[in-house]
Chimera marker file (.cmm) of the C-alpha trace (Angstrom):
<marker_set name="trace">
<marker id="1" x="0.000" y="0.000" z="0.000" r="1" g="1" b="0" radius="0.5"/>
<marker id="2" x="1.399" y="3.833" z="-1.011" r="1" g="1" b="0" radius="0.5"/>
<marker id="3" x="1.792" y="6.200" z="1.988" r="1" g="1" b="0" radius="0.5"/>
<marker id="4" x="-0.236" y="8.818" z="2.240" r="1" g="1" b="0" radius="0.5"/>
<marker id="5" x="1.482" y="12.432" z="1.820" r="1" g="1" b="0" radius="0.5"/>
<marker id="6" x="0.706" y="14.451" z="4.671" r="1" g="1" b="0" radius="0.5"/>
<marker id="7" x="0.490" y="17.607" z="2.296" r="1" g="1" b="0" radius="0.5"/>
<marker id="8" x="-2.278" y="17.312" z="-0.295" r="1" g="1" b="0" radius="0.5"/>
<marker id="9" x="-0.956" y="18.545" z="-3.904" r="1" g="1" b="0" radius="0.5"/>
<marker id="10" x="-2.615" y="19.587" z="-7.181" r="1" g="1" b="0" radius="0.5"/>
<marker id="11" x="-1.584" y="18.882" z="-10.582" r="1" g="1" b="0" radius="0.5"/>
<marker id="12" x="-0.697" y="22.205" z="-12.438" r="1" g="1" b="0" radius="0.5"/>
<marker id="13" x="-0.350" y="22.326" z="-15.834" r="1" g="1" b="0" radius="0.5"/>
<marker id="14" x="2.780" y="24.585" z="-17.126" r="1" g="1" b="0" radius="0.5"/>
<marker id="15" x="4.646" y="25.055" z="-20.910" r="1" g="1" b="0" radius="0.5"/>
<marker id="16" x="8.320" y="24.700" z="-21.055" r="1" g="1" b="0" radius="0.5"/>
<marker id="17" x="10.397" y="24.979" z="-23.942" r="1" g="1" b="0" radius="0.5"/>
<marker id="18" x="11.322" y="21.232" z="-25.058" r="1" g="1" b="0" radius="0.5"/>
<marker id="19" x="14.842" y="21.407" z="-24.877" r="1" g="1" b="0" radius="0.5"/>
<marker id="20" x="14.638" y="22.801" z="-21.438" r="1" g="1" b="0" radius="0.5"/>
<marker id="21" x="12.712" y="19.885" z="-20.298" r="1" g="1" b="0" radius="0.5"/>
<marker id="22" x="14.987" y="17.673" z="-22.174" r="1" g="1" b="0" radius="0.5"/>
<marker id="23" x="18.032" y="18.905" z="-19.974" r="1" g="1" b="0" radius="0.5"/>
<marker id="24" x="16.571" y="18.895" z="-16.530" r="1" g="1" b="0" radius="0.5"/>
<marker id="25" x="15.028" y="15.269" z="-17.210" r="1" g="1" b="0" radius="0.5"/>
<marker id="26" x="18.812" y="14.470" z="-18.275" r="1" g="1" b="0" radius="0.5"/>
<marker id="27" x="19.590" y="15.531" z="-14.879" r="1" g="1" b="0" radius="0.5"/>
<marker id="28" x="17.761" y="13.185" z="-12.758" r="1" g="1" b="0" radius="0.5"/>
<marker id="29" x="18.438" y="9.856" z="-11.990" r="1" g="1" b="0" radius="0.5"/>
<marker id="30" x="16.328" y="6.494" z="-12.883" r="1" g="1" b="0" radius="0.5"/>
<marker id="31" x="14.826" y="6.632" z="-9.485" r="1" g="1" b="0" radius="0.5"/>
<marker id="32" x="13.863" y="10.606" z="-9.292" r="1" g="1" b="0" radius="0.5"/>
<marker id="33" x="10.473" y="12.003" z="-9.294" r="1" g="1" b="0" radius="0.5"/>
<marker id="34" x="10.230" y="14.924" z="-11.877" r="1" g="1" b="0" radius="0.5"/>
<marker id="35" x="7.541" y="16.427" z="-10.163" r="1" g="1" b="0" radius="0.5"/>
<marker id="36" x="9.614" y="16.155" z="-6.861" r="1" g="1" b="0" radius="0.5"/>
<marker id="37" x="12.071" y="18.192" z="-8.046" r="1" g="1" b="0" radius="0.5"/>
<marker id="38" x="10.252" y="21.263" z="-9.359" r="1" g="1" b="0" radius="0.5"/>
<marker id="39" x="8.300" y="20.925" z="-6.047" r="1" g="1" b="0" radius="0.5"/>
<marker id="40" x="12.103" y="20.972" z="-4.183" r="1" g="1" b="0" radius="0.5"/>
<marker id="41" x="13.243" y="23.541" z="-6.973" r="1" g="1" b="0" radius="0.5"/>
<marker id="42" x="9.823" y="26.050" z="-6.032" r="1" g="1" b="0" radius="0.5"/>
<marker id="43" x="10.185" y="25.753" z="-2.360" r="1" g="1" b="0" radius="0.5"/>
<marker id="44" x="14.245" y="26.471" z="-2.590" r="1" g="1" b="0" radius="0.5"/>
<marker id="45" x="12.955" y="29.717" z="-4.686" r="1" g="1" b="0" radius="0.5"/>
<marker id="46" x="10.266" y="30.537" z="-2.352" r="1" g="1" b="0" radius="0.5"/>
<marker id="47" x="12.792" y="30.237" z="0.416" r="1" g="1" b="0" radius="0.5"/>
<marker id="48" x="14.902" y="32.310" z="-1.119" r="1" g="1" b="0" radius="0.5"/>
<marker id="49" x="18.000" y="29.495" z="-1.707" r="1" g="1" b="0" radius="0.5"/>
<marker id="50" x="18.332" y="30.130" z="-5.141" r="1" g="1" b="0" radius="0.5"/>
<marker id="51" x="21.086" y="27.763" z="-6.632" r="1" g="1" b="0" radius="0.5"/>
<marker id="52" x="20.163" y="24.365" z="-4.900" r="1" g="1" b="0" radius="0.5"/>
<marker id="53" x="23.722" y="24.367" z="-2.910" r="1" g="1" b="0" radius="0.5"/>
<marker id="54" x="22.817" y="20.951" z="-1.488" r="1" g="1" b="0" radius="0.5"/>
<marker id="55" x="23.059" y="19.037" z="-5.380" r="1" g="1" b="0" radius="0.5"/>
<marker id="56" x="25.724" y="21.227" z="-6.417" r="1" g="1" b="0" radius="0.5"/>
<marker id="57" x="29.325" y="19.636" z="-6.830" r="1" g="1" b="0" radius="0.5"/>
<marker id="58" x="32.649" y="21.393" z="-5.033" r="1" g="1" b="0" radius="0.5"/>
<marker id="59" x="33.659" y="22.497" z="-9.192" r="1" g="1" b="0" radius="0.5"/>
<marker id="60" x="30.294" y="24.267" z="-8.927" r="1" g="1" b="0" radius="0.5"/>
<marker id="61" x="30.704" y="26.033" z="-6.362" r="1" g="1" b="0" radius="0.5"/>
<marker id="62" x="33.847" y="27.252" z="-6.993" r="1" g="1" b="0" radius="0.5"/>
<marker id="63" x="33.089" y="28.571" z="-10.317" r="1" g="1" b="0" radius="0.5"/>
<marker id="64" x="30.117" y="30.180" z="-9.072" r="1" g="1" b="0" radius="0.5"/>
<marker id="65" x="31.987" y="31.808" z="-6.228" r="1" g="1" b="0" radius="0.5"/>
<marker id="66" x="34.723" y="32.603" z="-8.854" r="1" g="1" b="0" radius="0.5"/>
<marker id="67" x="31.804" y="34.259" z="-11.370" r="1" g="1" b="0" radius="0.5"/>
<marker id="68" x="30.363" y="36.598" z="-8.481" r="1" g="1" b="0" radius="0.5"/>
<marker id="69" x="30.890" y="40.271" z="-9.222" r="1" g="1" b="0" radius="0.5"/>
<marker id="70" x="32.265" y="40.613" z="-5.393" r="1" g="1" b="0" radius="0.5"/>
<marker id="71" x="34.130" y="38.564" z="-5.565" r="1" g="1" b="0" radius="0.5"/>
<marker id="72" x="38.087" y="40.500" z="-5.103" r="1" g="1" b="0" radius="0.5"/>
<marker id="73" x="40.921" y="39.409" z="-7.227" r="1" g="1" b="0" radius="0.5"/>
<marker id="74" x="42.863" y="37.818" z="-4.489" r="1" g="1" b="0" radius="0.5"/>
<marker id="75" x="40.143" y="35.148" z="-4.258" r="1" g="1" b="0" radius="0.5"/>
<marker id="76" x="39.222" y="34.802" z="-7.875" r="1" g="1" b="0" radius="0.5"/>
<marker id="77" x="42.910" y="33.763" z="-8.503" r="1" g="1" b="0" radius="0.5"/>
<marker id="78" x="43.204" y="31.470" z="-5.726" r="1" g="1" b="0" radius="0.5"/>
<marker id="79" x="39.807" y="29.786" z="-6.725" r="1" g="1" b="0" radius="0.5"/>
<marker id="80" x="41.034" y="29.467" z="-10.619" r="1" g="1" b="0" radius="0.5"/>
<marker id="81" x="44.072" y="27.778" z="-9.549" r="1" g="1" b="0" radius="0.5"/>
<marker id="82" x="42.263" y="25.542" z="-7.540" r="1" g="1" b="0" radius="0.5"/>
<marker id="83" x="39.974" y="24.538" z="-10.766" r="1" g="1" b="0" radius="0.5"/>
<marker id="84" x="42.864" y="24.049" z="-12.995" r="1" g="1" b="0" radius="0.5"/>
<marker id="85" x="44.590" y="22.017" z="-10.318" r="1" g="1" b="0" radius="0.5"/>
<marker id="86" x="40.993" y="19.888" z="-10.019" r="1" g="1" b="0" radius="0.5"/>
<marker id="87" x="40.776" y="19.269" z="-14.119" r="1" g="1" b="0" radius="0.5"/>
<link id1="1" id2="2" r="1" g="1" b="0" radius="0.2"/>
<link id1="2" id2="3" r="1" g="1" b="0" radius="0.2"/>
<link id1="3" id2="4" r="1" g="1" b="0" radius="0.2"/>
<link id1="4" id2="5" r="1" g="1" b="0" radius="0.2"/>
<link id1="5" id2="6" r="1" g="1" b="0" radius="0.2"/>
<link id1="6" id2="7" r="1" g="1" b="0" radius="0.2"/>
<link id1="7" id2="8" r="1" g="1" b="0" radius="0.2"/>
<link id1="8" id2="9" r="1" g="1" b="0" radius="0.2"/>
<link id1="9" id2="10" r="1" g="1" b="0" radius="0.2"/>
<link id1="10" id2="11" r="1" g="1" b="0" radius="0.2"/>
<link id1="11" id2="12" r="1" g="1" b="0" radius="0.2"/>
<link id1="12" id2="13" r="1" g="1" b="0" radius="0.2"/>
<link id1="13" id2="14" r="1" g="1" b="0" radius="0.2"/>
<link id1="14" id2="15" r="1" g="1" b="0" radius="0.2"/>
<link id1="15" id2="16" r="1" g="1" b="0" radius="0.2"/>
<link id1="16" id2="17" r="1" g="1" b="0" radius="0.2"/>
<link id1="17" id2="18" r="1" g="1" b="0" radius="0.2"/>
<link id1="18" id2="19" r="1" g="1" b="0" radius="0.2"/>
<link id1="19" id2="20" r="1" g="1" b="0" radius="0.2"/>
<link id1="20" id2="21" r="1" g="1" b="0" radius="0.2"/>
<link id1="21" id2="22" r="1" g="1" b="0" radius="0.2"/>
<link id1="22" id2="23" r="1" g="1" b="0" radius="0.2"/>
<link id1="23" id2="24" r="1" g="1" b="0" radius="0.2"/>
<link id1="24" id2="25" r="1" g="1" b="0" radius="0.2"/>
<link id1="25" id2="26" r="1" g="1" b="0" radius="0.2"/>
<link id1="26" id2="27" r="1" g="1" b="0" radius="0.2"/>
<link id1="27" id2="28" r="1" g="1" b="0" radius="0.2"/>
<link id1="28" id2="29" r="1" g="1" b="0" radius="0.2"/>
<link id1="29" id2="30" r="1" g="1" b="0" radius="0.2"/>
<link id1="30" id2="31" r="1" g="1" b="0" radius="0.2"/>
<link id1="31" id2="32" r="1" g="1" b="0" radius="0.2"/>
<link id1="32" id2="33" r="1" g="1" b="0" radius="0.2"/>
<link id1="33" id2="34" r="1" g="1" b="0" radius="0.2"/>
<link id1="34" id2="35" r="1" g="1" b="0" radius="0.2"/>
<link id1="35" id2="36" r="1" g="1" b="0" radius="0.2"/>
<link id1="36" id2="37" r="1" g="1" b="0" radius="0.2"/>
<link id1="37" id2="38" r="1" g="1" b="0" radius="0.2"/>
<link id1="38" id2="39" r="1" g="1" b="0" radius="0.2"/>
<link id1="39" id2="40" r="1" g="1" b="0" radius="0.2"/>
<link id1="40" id2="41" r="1" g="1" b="0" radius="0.2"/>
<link id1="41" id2="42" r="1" g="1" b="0" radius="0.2"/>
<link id1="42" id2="43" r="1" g="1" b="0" radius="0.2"/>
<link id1="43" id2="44" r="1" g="1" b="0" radius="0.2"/>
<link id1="44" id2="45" r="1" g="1" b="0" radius="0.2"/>
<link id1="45" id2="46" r="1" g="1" b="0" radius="0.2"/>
<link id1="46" id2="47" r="1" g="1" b="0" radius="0.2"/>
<link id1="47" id2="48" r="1" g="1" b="0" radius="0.2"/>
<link id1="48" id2="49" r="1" g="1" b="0" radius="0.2"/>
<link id1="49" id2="50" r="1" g="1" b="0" radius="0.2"/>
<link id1="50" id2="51" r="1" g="1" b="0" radius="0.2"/>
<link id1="51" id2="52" r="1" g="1" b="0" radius="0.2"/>
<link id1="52" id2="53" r="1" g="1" b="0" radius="0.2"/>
<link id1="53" id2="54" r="1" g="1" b="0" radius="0.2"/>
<link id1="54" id2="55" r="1" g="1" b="0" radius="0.2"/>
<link id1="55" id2="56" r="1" g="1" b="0" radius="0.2"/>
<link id1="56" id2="57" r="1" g="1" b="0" radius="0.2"/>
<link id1="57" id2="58" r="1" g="1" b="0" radius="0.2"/>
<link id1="58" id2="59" r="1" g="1" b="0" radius="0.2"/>
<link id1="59" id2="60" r="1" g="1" b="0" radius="0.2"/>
<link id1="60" id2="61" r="1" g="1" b="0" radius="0.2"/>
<link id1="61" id2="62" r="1" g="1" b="0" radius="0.2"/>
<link id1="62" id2="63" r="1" g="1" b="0" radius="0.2"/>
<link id1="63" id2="64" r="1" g="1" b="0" radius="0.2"/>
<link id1="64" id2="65" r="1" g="1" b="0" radius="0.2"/>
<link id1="65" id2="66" r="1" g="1" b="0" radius="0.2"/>
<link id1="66" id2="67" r="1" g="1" b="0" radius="0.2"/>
<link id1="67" id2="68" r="1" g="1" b="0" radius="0.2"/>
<link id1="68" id2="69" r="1" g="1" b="0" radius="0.2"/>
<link id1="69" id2="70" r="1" g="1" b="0" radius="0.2"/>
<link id1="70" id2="71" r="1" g="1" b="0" radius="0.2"/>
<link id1="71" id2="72" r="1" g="1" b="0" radius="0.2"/>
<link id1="72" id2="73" r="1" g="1" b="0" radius="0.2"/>
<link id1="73" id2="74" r="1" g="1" b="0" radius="0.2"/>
<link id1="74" id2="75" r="1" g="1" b="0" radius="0.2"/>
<link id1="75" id2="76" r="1" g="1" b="0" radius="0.2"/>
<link id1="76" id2="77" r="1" g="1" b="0" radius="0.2"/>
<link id1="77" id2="78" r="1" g="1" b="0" radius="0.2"/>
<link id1="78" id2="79" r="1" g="1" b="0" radius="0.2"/>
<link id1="79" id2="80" r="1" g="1" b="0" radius="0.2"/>
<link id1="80" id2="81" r="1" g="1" b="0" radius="0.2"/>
<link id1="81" id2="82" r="1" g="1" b="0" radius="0.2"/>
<link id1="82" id2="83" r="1" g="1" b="0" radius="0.2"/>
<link id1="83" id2="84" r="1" g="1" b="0" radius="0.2"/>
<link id1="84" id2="85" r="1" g="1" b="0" radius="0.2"/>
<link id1="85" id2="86" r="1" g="1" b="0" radius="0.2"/>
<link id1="86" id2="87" r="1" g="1" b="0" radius="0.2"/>
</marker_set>
């Protein structure tokens, strides 16, 4: 027998472009719920988290830390060497 939710949802109906939803299906796994996501993806966006830190690898960071526009030149160095050390 399925579990109950404790939440009750809704099924919305929304237009993407295709290629868009071709890439985020590419990046779940076998076992992923698409609908889970956007739900996790909404509330992270709602909650003001943005980037989903949580699913994002160490590279990912870095070269989003290294891409900010505050981030000072000191740092931005350090973090490239680290990436080309990391290739």
């Amino acid at each position: 027998m399925k579990p109950r939710t404790k939440q009750p949802t809704r099924p919305i109906h929304v237009t993407l472009p295709i290629k868009m939803l071709e890439d985020f299906d590419a990046t779940l796994r076998y076992n992923q719920s698409r609908s889970k996501k956007i739900a996790l993806l909404i509330n992270d966006y709602m909650n003001g988290d943005g980037a989903l830190v949580r699913e994002t690898n160490r590279r990912q960071l870095l070269r989003a830390i290294c891409n900010r526009s505050d981030t000072d030149e000191t740092l931005r160095t350090l973090l490239l060497q680290i990436l080309s050390q990391s290739s």
